[in-house]
C-alpha positions in Angstrom: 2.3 -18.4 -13.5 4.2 -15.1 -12.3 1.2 -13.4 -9.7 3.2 -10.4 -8.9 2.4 -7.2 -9.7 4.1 -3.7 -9.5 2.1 -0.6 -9.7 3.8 3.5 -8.8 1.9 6.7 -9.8 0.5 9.6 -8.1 -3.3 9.2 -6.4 -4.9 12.2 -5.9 -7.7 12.2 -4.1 -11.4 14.8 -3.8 -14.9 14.2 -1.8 -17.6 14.8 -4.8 -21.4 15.5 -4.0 -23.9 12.8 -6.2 -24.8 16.0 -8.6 -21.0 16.5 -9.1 -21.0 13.1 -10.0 -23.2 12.7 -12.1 -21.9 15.9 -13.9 -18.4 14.1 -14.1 -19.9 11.2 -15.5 -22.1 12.5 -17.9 -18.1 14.7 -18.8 -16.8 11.3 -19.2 -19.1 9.7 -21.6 -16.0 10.1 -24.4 -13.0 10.4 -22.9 -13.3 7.3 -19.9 -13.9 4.0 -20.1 -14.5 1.2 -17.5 -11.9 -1.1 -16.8 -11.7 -4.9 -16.4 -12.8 -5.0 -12.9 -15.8 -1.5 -14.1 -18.0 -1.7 -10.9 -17.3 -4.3 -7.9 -17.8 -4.6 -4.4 -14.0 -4.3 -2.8 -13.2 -5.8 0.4 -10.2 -5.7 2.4 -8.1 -6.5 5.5 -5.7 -4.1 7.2 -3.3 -5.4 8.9 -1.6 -4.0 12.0 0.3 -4.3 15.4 -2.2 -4.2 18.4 -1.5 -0.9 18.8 -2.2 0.6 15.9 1.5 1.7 14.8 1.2 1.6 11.4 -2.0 3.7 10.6 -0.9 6.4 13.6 2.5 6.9 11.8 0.4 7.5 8.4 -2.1 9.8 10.0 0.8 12.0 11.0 1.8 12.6 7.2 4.9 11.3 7.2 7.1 12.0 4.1 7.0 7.7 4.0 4.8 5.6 4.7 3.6 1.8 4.6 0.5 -0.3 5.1 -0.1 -3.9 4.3 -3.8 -5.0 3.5 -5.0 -8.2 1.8 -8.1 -7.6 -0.7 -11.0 -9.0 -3.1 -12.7 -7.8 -5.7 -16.4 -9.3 -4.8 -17.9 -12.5 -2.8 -14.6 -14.6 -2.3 -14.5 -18.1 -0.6 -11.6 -20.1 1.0 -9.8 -21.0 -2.3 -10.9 -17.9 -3.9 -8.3 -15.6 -5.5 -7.1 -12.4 -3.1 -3.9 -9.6 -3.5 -1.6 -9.5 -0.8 -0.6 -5.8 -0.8 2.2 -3.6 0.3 1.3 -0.4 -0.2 4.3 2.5 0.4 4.2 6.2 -0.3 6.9 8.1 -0.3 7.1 12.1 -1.1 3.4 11.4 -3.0 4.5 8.8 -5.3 2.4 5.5 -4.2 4.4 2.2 -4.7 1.9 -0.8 -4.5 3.2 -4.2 -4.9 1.0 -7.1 -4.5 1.1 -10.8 -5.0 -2.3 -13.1 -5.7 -3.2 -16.2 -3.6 -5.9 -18.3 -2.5 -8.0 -16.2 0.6 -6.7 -20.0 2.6 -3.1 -19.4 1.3 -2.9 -15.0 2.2 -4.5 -15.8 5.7 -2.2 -18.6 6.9 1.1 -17.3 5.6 0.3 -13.5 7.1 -0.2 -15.4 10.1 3.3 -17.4 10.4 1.5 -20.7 9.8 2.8 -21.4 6.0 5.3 -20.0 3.7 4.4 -17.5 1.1 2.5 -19.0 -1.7 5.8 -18.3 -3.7 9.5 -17.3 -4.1 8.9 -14.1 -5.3 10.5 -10.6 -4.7 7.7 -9.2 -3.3 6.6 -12.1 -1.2 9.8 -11.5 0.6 9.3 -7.7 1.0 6.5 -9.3 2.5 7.6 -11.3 4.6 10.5 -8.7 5.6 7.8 -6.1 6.6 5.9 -8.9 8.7 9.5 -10.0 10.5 9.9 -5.6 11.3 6.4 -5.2 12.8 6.4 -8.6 14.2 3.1 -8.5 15.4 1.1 -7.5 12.5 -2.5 -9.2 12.7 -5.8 -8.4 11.0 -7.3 -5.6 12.3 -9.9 -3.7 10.3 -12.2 -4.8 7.9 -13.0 -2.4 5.5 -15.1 -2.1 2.1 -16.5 0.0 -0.6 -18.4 0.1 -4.1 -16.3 1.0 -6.5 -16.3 2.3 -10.4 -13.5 1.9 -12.3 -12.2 4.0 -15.8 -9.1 4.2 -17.4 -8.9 6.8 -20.6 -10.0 5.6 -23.8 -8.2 9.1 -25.6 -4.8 7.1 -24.6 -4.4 9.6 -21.9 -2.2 8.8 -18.7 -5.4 8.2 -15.9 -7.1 6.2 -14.0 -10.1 7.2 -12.3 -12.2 5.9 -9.6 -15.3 6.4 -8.0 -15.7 5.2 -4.2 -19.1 5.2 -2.2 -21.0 2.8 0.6 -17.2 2.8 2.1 -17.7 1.1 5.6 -15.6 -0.2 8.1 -15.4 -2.6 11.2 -13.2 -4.7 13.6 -14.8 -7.8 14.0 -15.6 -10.9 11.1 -12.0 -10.2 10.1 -12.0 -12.4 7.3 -12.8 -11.9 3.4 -15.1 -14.7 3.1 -17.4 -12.5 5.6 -19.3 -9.8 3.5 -19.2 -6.4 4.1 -20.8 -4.5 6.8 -20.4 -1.7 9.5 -19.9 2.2 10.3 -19.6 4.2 6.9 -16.3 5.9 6.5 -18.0 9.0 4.5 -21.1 10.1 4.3 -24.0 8.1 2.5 -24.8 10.2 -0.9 -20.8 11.2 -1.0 -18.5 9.8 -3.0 -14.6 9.8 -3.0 -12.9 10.1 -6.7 -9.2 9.1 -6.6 -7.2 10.2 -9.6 -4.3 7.7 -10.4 -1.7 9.2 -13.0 2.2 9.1 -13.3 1.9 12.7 -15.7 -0.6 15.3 -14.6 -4.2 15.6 -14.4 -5.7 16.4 -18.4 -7.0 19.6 -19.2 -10.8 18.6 -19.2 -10.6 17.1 -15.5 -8.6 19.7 -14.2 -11.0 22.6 -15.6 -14.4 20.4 -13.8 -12.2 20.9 -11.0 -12.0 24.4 -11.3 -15.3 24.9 -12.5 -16.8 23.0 -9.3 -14.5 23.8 -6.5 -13.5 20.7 -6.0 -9.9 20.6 -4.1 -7.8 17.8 -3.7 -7.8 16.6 -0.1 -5.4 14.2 1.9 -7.8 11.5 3.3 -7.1 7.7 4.1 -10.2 5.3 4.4 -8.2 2.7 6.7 -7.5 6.3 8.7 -10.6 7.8 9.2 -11.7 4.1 10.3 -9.2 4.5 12.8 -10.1 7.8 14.3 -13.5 6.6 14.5 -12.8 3.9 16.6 -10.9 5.7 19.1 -12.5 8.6 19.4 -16.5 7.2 18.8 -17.5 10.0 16.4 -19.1 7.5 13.8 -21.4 8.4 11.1 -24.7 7.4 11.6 -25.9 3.5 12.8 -24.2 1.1 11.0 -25.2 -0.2 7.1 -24.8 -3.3 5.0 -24.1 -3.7 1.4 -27.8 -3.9 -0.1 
């Protein structure tokens, strides 16, 4: 069975308050639909080199960037099924390209003890991004709630909705469940719009009519600015 998977578009990205939410949802009710995965609990691993090179390059807004991140959709054991990810963005287009395995499987080959779970294209851009940062190791574990639509009008989007994000650095694993410093706000929610067109004329006139601008804002880099600077939001939560 072929478990790679190849995904481009533009993400575009805005902090909504819960009765903006709830407005956008209740907007929805025709036009959205949730998708296979419609809410779950995502967890994932970042990886990185010690010193943090690849999420300092991205906070700098470079016109390309790269991260590699291993996630679950939900409670996932050792033989449970994960995505290895490599995630690029280059001049706002995201490139993700991501290959499934066993949680036993995505932990031992991203850390040089087996081979890839397969010869596949993207296991080897893998594996070539592991051999260029050399010492890539988990480093952040970092989860959210998440709602999932895609357009039932046949329209070009996909839309989520992201809240209870948290973060930490320790029980780096995905068979650990979630836990730590919130990344945003508790009551806030961030909505990613994921298109390869343009936003539809509905959505982009909520926008309007709200005052809701897009913002550039990177969960795995906020988590990172927390950590070295200790401006954290509040005492750390756990997934109820």
């Amino acid at each position: 069975m072929n478990t790679a998977m190849i995904f481009q578009r533009y993400e575009l990205k805005y902090m909504l308050t819960a009765e903006q939410k709830q407005k956008l949802l209740r907007l929805m009710r025709d036009k959205m639909q949730l998708d296979d995965y419609g809410r779950s609990s995502i967890r994932n691993i970042y990886y990185d080199t010690r010193d943090f090179r690849l999420v300092r390059r991205s906070i700098e807004k470079p016109v390309y960037k790269e991260k590699l991140r291993v996630r679950s959709y939900g409670s996932v054991g050792a033989d449970g099924v994960v995505f290895v990810e490599l995630k690029k963005k280059f001049e706002s287009i995201v490139y993700k390209r991501r290959i499934a395995a066993t949680e036993t499987q995505a932990r031992r080959w991203l850390a040089g003890l087996e081979a890839a779970p397969e010869d596949a294209q993207i296991a080897r851009e893998i594996d070539y991004f592991r051999q260029f940062y050399r010492s890539l190791r988990p480093m952040v574990y970092l989860s959210y709630e998440r709602e999932a639509y895609f357009s039932a009008i046949g329209e070009d989007l996909r839309l989520t909705l992201d809240e209870n994000i948290l973060w930490r650095d320790t029980a780096l694993t995905l068979t650990e469940e979630p836990g730590g410093r919130r990344v945003i706000p508790a009551g806030s929610t961030l909505m990613e719009l994921k298109t390869g067109t343009a936003i539809p004329l509905w959505l982009a006139r909520f926008l309007s009519e709200e005052r809701i601008a897009k913002i550039s804002f990177s969960k795995y880099g906020e988590a990172y600015r927390q950590k070295i600077t200790g401006d954290v939001l509040g005492e750390p939560a756990r997934v109820a």
